[in-house]
Structures are given as C-alpha cells and as structure tokens.
C-alpha positions as CSV (number, residue, x, y, z in Angstrom):
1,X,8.7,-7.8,20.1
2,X,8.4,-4.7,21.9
3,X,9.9,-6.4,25.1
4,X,12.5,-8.0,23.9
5,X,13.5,-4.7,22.5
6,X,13.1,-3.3,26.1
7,X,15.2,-5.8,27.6
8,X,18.0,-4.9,24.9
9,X,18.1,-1.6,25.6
10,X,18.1,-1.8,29.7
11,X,21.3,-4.2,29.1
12,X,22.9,-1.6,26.7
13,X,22.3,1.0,29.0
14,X,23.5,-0.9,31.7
15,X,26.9,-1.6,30.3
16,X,28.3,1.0,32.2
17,X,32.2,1.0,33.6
18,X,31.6,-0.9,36.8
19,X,34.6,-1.5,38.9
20,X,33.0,-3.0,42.3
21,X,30.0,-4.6,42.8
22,X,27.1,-4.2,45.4
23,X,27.2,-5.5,48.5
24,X,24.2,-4.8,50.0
25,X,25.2,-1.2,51.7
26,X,23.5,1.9,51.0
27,X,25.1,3.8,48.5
28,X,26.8,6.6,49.8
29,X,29.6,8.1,47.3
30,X,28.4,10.1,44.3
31,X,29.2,7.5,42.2
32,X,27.1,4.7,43.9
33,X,24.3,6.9,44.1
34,X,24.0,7.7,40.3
35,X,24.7,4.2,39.5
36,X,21.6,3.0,41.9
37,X,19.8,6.2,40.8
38,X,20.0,5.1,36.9
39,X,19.6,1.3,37.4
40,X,16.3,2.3,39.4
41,X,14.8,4.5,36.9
42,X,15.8,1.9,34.2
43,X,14.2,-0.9,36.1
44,X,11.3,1.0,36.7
45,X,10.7,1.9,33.0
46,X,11.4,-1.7,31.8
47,X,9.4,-3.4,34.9
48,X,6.1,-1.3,33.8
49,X,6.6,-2.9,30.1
50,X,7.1,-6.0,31.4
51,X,4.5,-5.8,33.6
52,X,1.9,-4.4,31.2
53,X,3.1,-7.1,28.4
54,X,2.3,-10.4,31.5
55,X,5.7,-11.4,31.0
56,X,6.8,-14.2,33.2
57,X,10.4,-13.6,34.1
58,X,12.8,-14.9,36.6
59,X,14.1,-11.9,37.7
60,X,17.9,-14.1,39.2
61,X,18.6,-14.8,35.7
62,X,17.2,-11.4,34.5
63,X,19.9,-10.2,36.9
64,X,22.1,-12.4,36.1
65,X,22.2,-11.9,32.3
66,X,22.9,-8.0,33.3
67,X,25.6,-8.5,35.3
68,X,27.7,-10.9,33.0
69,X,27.2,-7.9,30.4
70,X,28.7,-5.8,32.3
71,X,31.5,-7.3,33.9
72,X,32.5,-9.1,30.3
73,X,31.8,-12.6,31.5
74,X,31.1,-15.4,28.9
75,X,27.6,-15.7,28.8
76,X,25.7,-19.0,30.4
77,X,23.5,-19.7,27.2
78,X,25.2,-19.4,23.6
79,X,23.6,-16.8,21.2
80,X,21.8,-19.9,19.5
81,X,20.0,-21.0,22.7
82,X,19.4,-17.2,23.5
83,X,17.6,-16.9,20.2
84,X,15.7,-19.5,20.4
85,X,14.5,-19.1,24.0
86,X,13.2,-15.3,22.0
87,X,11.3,-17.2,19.5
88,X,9.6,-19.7,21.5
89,X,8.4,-16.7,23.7
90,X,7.2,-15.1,20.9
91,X,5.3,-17.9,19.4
92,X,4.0,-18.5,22.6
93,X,3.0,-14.4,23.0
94,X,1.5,-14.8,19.3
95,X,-0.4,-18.0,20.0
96,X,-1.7,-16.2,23.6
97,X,-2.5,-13.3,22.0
98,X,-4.8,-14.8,19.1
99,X,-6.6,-16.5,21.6
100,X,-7.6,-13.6,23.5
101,X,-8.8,-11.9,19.9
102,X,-11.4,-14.8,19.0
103,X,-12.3,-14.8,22.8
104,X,-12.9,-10.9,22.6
105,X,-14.5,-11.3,19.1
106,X,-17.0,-14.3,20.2
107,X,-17.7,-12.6,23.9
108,X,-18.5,-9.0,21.3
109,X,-20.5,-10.7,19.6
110,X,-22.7,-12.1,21.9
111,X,-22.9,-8.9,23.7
112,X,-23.6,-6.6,21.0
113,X,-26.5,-9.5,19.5
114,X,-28.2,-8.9,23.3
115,X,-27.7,-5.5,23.5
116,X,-29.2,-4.6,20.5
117,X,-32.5,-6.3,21.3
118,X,-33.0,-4.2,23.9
119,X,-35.5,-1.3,23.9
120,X,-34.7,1.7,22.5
121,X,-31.2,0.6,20.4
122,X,-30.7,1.6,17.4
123,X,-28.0,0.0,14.8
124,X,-26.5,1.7,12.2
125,X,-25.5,0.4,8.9
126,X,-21.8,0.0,10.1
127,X,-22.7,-2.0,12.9
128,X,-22.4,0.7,15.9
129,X,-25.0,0.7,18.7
130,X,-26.6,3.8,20.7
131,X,-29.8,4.4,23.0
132,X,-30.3,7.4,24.2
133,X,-30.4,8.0,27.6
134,X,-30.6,12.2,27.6
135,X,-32.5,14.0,24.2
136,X,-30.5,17.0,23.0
137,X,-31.7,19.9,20.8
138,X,-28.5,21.5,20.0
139,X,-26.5,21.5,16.0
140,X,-25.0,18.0,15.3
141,X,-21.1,18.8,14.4
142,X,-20.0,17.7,10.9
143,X,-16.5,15.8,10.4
144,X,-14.3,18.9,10.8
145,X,-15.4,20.2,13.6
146,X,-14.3,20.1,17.2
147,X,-16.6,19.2,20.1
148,X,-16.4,19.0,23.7
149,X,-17.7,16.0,25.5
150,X,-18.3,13.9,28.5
151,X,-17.7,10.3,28.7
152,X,-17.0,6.9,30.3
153,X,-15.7,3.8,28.7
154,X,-15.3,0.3,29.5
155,X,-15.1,-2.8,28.3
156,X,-18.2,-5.4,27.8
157,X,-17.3,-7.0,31.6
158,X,-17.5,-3.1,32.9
159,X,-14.1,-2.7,33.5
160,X,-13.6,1.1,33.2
161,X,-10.3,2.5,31.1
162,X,-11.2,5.6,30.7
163,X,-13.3,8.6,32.3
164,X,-13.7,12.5,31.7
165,X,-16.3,11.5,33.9
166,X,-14.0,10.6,37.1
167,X,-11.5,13.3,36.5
168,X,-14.7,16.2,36.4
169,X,-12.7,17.6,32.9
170,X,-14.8,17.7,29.5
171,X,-12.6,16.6,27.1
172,X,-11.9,18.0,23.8
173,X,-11.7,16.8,20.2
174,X,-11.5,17.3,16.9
175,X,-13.5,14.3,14.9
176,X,-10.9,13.8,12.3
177,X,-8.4,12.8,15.2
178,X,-10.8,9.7,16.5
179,X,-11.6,6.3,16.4
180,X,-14.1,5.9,13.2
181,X,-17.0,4.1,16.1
182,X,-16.8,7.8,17.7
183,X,-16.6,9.7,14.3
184,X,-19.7,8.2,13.5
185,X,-21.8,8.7,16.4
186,X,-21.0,12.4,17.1
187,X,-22.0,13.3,13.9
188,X,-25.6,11.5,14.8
189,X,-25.7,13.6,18.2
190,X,-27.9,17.0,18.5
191,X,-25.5,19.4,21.2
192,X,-26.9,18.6,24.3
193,X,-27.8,14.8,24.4
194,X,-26.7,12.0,26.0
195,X,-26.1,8.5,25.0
196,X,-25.2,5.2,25.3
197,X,-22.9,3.4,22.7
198,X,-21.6,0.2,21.5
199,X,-19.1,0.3,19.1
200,X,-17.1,-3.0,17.6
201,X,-14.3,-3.3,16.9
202,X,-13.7,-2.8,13.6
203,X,-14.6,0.6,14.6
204,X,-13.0,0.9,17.5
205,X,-8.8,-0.4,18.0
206,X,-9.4,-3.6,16.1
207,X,-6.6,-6.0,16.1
208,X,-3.9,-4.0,17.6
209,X,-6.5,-3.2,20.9
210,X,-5.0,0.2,22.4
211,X,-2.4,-0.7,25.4
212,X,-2.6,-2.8,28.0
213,X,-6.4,-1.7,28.6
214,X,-8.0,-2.7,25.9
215,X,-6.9,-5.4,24.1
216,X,-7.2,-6.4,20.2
217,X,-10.2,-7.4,19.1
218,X,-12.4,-5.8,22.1
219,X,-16.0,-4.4,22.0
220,X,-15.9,-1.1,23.8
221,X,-19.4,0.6,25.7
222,X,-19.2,4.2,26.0
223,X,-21.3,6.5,27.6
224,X,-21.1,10.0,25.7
225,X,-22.5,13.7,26.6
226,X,-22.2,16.3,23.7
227,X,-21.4,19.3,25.7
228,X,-20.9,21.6,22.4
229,X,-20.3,21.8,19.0
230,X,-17.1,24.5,18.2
C-alpha cells in the first residue's frame, strides 16, 4: 500500500544522528532549526497522504514508533505483530474500498438510467451520455488532433473536482492523451458547441478512480465547450 510505503520512508528519513531530544523550546541553533525544518516538511508530505488515503492513526504511537527508530530503542511491538497490524489494515482498506466501488457502480447506474430518459439525451453505443446545451457549426476534430476547451466536472452528487471554468483558463489537449468517455465525445462535437455529458466509468478512471477526488468505480458529469479544433 501506498501508505505504508509513506510511513517507511518518513521513518528512514527520519533516522537522522540525534543527540538531544525536544523539549518544547523554539529551536534556535542551526542545527535545531534544520532538524524542525525537515521533520516539518516530512510530516507535511506524509500527513497529506495520510490524509487523502482516511487513515485513522494515533499520532502518540506514530510518534512514538519514530522516535524509538531513531534513538535505537527496542521496538514496543515485534516485527510479527507489526506485520500483521499492516495486513489487517490492508484487508480492512481492500474490504472499504470494494464497498465504495459497488456503491459508486449501483448509485452510476441509477443515475445514468434517469438521466438518459430525459429530453434531449442521446446514448451512444459505448454507453456515454450528452445533451446539448449550446449548437456549434465549427469542424469536429479527429483522434490526433488537439483542441481547446472549456469545462466543469463533478461527480453524480455535484461535488465539483475540476474546473477550467473557475480558474477562467481554456484548457488544452491533445485526444490521444484522454480518458476514452472524452475521446469519444470530442470527436462527436462541431467547434463551437456546448454540451452536457455523462460518461461511466468504464470510460472514465474505472477501478483505480483518479486520486482522492474521484474514486474507483465513479460516474463522472461533465460540462464541455469546444473552443477550437488545432
């Protein structure tokens, strides 16, 4: 797992020579200030994955653990129990983590059957969903080009992970370089237009999801303006 990697590498970095230990003052000496500076930006990097991954930690024994690294003391679980406290986290991460999937695939499907009775939606073969919301009369770009676009995406529940929208930047791509649900509906867009789409997973980031903002198994809603065809 990704964050027990994480936590291996922030106790190997931390294995520095350490010949006195904090007590509470604010570091002063070169030394104490390059050893707060590096344990903060290590924290900070780690404490972003763990955050990200939901990991429930108690940060005394996360502490803890660190410090016995580094000042050689025996540790307080044997490797045996430290193993398997790994694996029972990571059984209870996979077990977590295929719930969410069928709960993303069954809440997809339910919102891609609705959506696609409404007015004006038209499915495609593969499954993907668009209605168009702004007619365009421009050239429809082929699979090598590059196009320039506007968009928004979020999740079925509206939660918003991405906007070229928000940050008033057109973005750029080329369609070889994109998810296939995006590939597909470019190529179906006259320069100019304006739609909305739904796009399933299986066109979209599937079972690996894309981050912490979307996760596996997720049916994504983007709104998409074809700007130009390059």
């Amino acid at each position: 797992m990704k964050n027990v990697k994480a936590l291996a590498i922030l106790i190997s970095l931390s294995c520095l020579p350490v010949t006195a230990q904090a007590d509470g003052h604010k570091p002063s000496t070169q030394r104490e200030q390059f050893s707060y500076a590096l344990g903060f930006q290590i924290g900070s990097q780690i404490g972003q994955q763990i955050m990200a991954e939901g990991l429930d930690l108690d940060p005394a024994f996360l502490a803890r653990a660190i410090q016995d690294v580094i000042q050689g003391n025996d540790p307080m679980l044997s490797i045996d129990e430290m193993n398997a406290a790994i694996m029972a986290q990571q059984q209870q991460a996979q077990e977590q983590s295929m719930q969410q999937a069928q709960a993303a695939i069954d809440a997809g499907n339910a919102f891609r059957e609705q959506y696609a009775n409404q007015e004006g939606v038209t499915r495609t073969e593969s499954g993907l969903l668009y209605k168009e919301l702004t007619a365009g009369a421009g050239e429809k770009p082929g699979p090598q080009d590059t196009v320039v676009v506007h968009y928004r995406g979020t999740l079925i529940n509206g939660t918003e992970f991405d906007s070229s929208i928000k940050r008033n930047q057109p973005a750029s791509f080329s369609l070889g370089g994109i998810i296939p649900g995006w590939q597909e509906v470019l190529q179906l867009m006259p320069e100019g237009s304006r739609w909305e789409v739904v796009i399933p997973p299986e066109l979209a980031y599937g079972s690996q999801g894309a981050g912490g903002a979307i996760g596996p198994e997720e049916t994504l809603v983007f709104e998409i303006e074809l700007i130009e065809v390059k």
